[in-house]
Biotite code that builds the C-alpha atoms (Angstrom):
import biotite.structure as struc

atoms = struc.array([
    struc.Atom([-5.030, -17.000, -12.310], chain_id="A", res_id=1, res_name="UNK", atom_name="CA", element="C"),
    struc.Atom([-2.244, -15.953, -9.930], chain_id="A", res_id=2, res_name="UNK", atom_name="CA", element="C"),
    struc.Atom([-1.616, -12.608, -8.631], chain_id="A", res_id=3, res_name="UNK", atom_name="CA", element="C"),
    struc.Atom([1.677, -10.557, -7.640], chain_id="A", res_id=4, res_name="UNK", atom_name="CA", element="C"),
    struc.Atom([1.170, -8.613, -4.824], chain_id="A", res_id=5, res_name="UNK", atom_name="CA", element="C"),
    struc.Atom([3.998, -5.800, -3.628], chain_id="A", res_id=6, res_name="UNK", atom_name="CA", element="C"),
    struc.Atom([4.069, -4.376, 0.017], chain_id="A", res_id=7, res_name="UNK", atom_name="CA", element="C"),
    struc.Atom([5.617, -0.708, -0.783], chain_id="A", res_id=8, res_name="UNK", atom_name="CA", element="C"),
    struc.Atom([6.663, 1.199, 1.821], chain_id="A", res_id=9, res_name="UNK", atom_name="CA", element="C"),
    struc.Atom([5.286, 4.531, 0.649], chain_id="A", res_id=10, res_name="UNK", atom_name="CA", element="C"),
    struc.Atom([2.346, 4.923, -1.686], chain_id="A", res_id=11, res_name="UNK", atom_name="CA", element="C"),
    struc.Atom([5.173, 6.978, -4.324], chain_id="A", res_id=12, res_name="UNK", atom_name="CA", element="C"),
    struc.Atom([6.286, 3.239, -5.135], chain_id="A", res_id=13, res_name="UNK", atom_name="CA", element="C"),
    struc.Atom([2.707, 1.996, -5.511], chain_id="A", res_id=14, res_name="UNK", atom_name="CA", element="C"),
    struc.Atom([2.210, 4.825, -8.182], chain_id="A", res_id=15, res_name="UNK", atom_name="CA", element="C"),
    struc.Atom([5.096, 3.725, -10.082], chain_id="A", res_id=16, res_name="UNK", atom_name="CA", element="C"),
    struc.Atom([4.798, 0.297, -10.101], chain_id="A", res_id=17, res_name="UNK", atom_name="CA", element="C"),
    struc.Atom([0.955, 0.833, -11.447], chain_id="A", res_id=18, res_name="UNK", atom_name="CA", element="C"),
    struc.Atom([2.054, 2.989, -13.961], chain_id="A", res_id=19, res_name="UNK", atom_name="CA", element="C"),
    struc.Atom([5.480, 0.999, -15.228], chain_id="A", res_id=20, res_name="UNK", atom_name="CA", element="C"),
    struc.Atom([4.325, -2.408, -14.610], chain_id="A", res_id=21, res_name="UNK", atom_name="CA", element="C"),
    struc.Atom([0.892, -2.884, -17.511], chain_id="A", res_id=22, res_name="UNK", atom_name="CA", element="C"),
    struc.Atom([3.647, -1.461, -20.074], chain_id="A", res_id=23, res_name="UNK", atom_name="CA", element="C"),
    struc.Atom([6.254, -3.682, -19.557], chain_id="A", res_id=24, res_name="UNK", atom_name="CA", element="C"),
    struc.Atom([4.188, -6.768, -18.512], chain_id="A", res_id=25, res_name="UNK", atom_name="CA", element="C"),
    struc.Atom([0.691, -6.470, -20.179], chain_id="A", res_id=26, res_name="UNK", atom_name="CA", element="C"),
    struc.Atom([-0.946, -9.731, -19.236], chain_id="A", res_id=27, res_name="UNK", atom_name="CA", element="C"),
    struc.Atom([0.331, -9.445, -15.367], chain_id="A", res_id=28, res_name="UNK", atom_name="CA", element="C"),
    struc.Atom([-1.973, -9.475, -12.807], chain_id="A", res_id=29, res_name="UNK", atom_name="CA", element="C"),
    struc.Atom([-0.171, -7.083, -9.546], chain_id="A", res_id=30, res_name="UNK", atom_name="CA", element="C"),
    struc.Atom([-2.000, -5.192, -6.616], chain_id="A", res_id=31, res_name="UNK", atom_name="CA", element="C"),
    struc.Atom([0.002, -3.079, -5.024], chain_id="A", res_id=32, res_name="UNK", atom_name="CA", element="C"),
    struc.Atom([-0.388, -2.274, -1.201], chain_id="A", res_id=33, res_name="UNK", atom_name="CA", element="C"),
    struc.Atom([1.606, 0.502, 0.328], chain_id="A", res_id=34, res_name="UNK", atom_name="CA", element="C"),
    struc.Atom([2.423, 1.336, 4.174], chain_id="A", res_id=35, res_name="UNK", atom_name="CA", element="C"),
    struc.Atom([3.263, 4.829, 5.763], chain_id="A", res_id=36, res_name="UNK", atom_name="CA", element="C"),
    struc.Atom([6.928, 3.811, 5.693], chain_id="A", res_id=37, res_name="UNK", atom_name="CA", element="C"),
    struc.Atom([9.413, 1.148, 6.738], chain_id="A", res_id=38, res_name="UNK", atom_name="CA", element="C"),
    struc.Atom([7.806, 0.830, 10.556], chain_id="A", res_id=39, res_name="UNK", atom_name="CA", element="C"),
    struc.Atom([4.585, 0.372, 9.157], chain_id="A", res_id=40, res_name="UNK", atom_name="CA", element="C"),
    struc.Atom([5.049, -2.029, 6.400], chain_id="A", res_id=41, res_name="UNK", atom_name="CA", element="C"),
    struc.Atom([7.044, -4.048, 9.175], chain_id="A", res_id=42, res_name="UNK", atom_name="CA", element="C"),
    struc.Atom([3.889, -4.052, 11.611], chain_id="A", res_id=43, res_name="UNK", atom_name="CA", element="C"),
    struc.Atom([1.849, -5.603, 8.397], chain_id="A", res_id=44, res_name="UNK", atom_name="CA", element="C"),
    struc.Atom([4.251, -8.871, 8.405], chain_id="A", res_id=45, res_name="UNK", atom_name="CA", element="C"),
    struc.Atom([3.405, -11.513, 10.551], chain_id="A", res_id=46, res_name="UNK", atom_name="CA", element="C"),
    struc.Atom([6.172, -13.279, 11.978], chain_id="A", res_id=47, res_name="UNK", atom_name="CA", element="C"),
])
């Protein structure tokens, strides 16, 4: 089964996304992985 992933920028968004996500979308499958801000959820890209 496929998985969404989401690179956050702060974990804030991660938190929000767990929490809103299973309600609107029950049978999704997410992980959520959140950076210390924009620099390092640059860093975490490869080019």
């Amino acid at each position: 089964m496929t998985k969404l992933v989401f690179l956050v920028e702060e974990p804030s968004m991660a938190d929000m996304l767990d929490g809103l996500l299973p309600r609107l979308f029950p049978a999704l499958r997410f992980q959520c992985i959140p950076h210390d801000g924009k620099r390092d959820l640059e860093k975490s890209i490869p080019r």
